[in-house]
NUFILUM-541918 format. One record per residue (C-alpha): chain; x, y, z; residue in three letters; residue number from 1. Coordinates in nm, 2 decimals. Layout:
residues N
chain;X;Y;Z;resn;resi
A;X;Y;Z;ALA;NUM $
...
This chain:
residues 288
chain;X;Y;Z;resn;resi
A;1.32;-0.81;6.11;UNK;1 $
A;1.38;-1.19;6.16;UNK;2 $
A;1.31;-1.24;5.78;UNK;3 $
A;1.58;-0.98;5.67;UNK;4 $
A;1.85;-1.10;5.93;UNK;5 $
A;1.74;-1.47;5.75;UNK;6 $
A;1.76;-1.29;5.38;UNK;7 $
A;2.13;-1.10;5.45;UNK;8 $
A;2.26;-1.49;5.61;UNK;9 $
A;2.18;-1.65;5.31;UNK;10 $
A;2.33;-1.39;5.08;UNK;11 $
A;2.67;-1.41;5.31;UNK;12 $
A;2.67;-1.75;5.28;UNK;13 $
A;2.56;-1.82;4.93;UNK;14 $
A;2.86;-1.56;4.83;UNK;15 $
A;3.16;-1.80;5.01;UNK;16 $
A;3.00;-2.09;4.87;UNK;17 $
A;3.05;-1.93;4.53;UNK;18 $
A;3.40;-1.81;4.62;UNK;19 $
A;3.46;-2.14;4.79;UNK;20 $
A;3.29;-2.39;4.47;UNK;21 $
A;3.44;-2.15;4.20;UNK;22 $
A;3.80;-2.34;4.16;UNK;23 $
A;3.60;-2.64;4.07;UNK;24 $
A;3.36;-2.46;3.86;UNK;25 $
A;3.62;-2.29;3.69;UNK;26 $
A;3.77;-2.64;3.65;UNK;27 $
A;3.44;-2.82;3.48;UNK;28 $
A;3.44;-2.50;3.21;UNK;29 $
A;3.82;-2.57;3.09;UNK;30 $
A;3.80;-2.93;3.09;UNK;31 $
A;3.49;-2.85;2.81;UNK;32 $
A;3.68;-2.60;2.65;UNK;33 $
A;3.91;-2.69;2.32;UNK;34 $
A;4.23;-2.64;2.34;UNK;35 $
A;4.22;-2.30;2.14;UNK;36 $
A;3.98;-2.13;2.38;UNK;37 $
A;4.16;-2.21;2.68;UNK;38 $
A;4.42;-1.95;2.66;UNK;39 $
A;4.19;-1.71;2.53;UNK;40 $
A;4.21;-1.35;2.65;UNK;41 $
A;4.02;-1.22;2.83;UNK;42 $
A;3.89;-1.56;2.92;UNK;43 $
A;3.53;-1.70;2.92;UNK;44 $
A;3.37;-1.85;3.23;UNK;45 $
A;3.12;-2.07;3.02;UNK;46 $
A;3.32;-2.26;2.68;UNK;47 $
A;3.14;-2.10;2.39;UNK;48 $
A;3.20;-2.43;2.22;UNK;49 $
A;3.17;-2.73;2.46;UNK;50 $
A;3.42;-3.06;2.35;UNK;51 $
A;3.45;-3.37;2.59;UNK;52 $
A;3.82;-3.41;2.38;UNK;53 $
A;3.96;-3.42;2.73;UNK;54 $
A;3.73;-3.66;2.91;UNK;55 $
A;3.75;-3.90;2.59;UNK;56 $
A;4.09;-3.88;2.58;UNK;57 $
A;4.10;-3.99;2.98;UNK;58 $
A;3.83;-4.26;2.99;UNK;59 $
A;3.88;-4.48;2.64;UNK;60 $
A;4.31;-4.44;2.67;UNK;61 $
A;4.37;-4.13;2.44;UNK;62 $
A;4.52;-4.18;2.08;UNK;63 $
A;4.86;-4.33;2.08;UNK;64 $
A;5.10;-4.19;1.82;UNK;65 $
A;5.17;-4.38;1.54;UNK;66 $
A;5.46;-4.27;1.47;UNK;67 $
A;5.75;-4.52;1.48;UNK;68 $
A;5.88;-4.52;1.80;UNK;69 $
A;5.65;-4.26;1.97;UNK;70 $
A;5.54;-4.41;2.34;UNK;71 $
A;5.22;-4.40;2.45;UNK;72 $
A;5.05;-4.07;2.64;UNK;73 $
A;5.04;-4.07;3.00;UNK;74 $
A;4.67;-4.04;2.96;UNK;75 $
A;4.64;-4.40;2.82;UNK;76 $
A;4.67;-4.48;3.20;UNK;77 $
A;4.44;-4.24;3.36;UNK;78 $
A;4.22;-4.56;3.44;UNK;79 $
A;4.48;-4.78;3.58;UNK;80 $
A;4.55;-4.49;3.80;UNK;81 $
A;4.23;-4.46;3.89;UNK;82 $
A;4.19;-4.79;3.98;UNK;83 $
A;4.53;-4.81;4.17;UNK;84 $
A;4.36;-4.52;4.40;UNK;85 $
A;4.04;-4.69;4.43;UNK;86 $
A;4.19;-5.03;4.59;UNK;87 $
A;4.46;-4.88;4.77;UNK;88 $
A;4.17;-4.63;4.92;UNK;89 $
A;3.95;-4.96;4.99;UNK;90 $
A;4.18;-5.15;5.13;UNK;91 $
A;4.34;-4.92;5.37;UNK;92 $
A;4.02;-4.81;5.47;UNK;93 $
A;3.92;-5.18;5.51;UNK;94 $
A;4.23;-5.29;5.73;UNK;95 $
A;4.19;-4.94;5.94;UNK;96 $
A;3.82;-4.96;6.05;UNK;97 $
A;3.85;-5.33;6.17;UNK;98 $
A;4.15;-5.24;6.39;UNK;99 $
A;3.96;-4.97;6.49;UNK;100 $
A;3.66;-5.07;6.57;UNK;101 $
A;3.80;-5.40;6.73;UNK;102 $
A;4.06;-5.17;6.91;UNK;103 $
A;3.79;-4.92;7.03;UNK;104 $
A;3.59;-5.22;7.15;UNK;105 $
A;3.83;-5.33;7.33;UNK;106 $
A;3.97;-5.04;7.52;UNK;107 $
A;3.57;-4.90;7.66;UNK;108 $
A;3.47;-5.28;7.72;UNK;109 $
A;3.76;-5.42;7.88;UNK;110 $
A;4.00;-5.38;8.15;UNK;111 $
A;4.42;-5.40;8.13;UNK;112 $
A;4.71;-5.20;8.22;UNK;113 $
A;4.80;-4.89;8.02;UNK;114 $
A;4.41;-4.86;7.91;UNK;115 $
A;4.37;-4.51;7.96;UNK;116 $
A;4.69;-4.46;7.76;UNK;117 $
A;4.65;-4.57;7.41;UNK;118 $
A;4.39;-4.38;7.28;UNK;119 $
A;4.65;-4.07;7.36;UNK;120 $
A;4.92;-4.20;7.23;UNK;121 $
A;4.71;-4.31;6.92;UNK;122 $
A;4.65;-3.94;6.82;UNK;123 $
A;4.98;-3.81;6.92;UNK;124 $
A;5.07;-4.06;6.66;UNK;125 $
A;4.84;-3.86;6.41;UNK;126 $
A;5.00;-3.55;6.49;UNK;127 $
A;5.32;-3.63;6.36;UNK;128 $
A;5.36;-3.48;6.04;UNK;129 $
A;5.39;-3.81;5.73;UNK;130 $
A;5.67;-3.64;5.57;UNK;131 $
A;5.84;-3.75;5.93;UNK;132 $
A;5.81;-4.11;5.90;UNK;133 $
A;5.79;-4.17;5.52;UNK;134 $
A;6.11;-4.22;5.46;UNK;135 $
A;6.18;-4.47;5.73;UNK;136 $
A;5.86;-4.67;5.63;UNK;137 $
A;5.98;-4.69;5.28;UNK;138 $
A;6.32;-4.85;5.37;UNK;139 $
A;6.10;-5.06;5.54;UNK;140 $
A;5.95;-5.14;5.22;UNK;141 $
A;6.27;-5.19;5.05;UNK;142 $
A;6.39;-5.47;5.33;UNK;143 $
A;6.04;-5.65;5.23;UNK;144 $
A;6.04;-5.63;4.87;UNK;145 $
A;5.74;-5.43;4.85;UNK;146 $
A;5.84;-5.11;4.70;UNK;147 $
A;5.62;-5.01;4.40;UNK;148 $
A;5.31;-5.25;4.48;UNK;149 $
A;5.01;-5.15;4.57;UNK;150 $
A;5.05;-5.33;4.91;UNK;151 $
A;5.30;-5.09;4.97;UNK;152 $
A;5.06;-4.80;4.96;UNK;153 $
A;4.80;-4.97;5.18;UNK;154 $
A;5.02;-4.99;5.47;UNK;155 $
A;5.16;-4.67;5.46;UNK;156 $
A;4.82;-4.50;5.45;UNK;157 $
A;4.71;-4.74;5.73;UNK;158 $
A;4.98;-4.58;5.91;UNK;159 $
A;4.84;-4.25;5.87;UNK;160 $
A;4.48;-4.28;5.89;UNK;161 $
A;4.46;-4.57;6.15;UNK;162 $
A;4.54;-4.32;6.45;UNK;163 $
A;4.27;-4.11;6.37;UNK;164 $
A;4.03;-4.41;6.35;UNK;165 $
A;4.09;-4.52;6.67;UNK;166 $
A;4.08;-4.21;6.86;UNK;167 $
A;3.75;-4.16;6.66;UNK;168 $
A;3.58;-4.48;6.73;UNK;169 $
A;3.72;-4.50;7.10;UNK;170 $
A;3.52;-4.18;7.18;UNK;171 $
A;3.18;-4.33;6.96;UNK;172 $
A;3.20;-4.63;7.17;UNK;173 $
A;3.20;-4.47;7.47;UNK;174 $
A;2.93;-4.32;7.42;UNK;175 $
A;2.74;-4.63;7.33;UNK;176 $
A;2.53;-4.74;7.64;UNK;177 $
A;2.68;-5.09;7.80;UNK;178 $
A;2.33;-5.15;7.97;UNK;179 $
A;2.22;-5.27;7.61;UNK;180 $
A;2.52;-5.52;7.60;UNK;181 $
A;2.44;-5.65;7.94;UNK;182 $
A;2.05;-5.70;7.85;UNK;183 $
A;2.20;-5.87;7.54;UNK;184 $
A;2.43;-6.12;7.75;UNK;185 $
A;2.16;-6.18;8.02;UNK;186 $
A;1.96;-6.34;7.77;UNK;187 $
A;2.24;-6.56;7.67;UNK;188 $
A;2.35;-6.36;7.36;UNK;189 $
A;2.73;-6.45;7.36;UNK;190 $
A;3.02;-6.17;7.33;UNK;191 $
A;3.08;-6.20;6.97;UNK;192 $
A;2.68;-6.22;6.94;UNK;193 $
A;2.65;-5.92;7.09;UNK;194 $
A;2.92;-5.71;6.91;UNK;195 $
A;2.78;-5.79;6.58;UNK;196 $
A;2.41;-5.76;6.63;UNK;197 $
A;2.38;-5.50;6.86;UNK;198 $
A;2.68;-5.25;6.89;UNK;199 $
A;2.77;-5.23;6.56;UNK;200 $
A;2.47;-5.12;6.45;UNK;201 $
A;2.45;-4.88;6.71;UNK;202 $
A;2.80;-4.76;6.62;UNK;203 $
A;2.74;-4.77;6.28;UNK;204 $
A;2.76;-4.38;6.21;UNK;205 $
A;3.09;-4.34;6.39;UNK;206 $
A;3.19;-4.62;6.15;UNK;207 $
A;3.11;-4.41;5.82;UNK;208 $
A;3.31;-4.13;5.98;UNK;209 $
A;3.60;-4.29;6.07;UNK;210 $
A;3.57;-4.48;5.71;UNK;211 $
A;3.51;-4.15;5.53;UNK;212 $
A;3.80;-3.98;5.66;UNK;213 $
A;3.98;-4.30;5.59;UNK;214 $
A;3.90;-4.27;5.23;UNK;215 $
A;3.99;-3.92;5.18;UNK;216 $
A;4.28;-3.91;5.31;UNK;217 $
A;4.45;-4.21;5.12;UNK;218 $
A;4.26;-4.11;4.83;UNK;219 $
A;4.39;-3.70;4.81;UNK;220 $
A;4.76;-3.84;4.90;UNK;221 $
A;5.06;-3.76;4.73;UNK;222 $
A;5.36;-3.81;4.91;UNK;223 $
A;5.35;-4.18;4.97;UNK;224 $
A;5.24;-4.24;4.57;UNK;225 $
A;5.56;-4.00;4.45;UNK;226 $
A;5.85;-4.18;4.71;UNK;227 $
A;5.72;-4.56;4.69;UNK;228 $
A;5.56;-4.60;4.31;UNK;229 $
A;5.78;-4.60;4.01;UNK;230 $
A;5.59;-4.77;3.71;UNK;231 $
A;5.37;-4.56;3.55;UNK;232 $
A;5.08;-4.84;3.54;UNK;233 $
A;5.14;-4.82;3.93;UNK;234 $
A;5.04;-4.51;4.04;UNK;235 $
A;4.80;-4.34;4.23;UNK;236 $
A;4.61;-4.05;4.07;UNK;237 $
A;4.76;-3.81;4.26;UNK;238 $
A;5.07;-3.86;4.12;UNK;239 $
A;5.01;-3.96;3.77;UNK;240 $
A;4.81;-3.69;3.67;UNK;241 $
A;5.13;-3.51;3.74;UNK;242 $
A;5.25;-3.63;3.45;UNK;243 $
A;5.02;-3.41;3.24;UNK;244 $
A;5.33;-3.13;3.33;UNK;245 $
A;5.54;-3.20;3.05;UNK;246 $
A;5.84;-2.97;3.11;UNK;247 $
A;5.71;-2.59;3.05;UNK;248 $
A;5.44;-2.79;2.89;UNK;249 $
A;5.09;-2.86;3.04;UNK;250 $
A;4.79;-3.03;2.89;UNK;251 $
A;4.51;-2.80;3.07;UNK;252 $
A;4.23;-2.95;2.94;UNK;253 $
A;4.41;-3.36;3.08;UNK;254 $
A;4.47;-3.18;3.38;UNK;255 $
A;4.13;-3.01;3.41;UNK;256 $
A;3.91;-3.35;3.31;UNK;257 $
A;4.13;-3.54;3.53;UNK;258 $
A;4.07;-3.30;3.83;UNK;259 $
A;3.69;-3.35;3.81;UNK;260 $
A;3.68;-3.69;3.76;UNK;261 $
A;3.91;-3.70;4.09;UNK;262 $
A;3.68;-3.52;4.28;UNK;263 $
A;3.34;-3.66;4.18;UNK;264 $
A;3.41;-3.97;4.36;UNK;265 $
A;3.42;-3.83;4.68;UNK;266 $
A;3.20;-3.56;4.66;UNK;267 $
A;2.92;-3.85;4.56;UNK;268 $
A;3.02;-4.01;4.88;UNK;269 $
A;3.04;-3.72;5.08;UNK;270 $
A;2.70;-3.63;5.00;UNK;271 $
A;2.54;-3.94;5.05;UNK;272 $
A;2.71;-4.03;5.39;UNK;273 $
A;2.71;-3.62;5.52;UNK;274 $
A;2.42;-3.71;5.78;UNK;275 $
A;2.62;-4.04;5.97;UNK;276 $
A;2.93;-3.80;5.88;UNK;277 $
A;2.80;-3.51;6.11;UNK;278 $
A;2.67;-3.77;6.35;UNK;279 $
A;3.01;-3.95;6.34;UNK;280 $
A;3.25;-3.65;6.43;UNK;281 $
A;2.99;-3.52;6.70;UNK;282 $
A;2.97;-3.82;6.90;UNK;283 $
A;3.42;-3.79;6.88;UNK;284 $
A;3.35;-3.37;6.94;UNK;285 $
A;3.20;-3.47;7.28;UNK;286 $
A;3.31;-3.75;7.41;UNK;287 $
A;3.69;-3.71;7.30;UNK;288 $
């Protein structure tokens, strides 16, 4: 009995990961399709003949027109926008885990008025919805000179994913036993000896939550890329493969390619880090 209950989970569960995978699947067959098969009817799951036109086009700049005058396709940047989303993804990430982690330290280890407070208002400061604030943030920008840099981007998604952080690696670290620390400091480890060597290895799986949560969230962003970039060598991915639309026109097979390339990256990551990633958001689940 317990081997057909076993057999009919699997078969529930292999059929929403199939329902749940199939927009990406479905995204991987048109980006190897050519053009004329694309809009076939009634249309094929698997490309009867498999191009990478699309992914060549993306990765070595695409062919610019010759014609006098013509400009150059939006997908001769594909890699500068990829690259604008890998550092603006890094570096936000960067600059939120070490307030984090420094903040989260500081709030189980130490003593001061309004203690108990901050880690609330933190994620009450996550709640609020980024369309709230954006605008705001990018007058901001404006009065600093830093609208359409990639500085610009970092802060903002340091203002979105640095709340979260906190409140994340506040409940890891409480959770992390202060007798070790102690032992540490008896035998004449100093504070800053201590935090390096021996809780930050300890909190090192809250650390890859926090930073992988970090990184997807600046990296599937489109808001702050379409109100504070304006070049097109500037932008984000999110927003430049956007300009595969082109009117009533769209470029499926750009807009399929660049869809999978954007999501390999993460996936990769995802599946390398899922074990500290479960770890991670447990240890926040119950001590938060």
């Amino acid at each position: 009995m317990k081997t057909w209950v076993a057999a009919l989970l699997y078969a529930v569960l292999s059929a929403i990961t199939v329902v749940v995978c199939f927009p990406l699947l479905w995204a991987i067959s048109t980006s190897l399709k050519p053009k004329s098969e694309i809009f076939r009817w009634p249309p094929t799951l698997w490309p009867e003949n498999i191009t990478f036109e699309s992914y060549r086009e993306l990765l070595f700049g695409g062919a610019v027109a010759s014609a006098p005058g013509a400009g150059v396709p939006p997908s001769a940047y594909f890699l500068d926008w990829f690259a604008n989303s890998v550092i603006v993804s890094v570096g936000s990430t960067a600059i939120s885990i070490t307030i984090a982690t420094l903040a989260a330290y500081s709030l189980t280890r130490f003593r001061f008025w309004g203690q108990r407070a901050v880690p609330y208002i933190a994620i009450l400061g996550y709640m609020v919805p980024s369309v709230i604030f954006v605008f705001p943030m990018f007058l901001t920008m404006v009065s600093l000179d830093l609208t359409d840099t990639l500085l610009s981007l970092i802060l903002g998604y340091v203002c979105i994913t640095l709340p979260f952080c906190l409140w994340l690696m506040w409940a890891f670290f409480r959770g992390v036993p202060i007798e070790i620390e102690e032992a540490a400091l008896v035998d004449g480890a100093s504070r800053l000896q201590v935090f390096r060597q021996v809780v930050l290895p300890v909190a090192l799986p809250g650390i890859i939550a926090a930073s992988i949560f970090s990184l997807i969230v600046s990296w599937n962003d489109y808001l702050f890329g379409r109100v504070f970039m304006n070049s097109m060598e500037n932008l984000p991915l999110t927003v430049g493969v956007m300009h595969f639309f082109d009117g009533t026109h769209v470029d499926w097979g750009l807009m399929m390619a660049s869809s999978v390339l954007m999501t390999l990256p993460m996936a990769i990551l995802f599946g390398f880090m899922q074990r500290h990633l479960v770890a991670g958001f447990g240890a926040g689940a119950v001590k938060g």
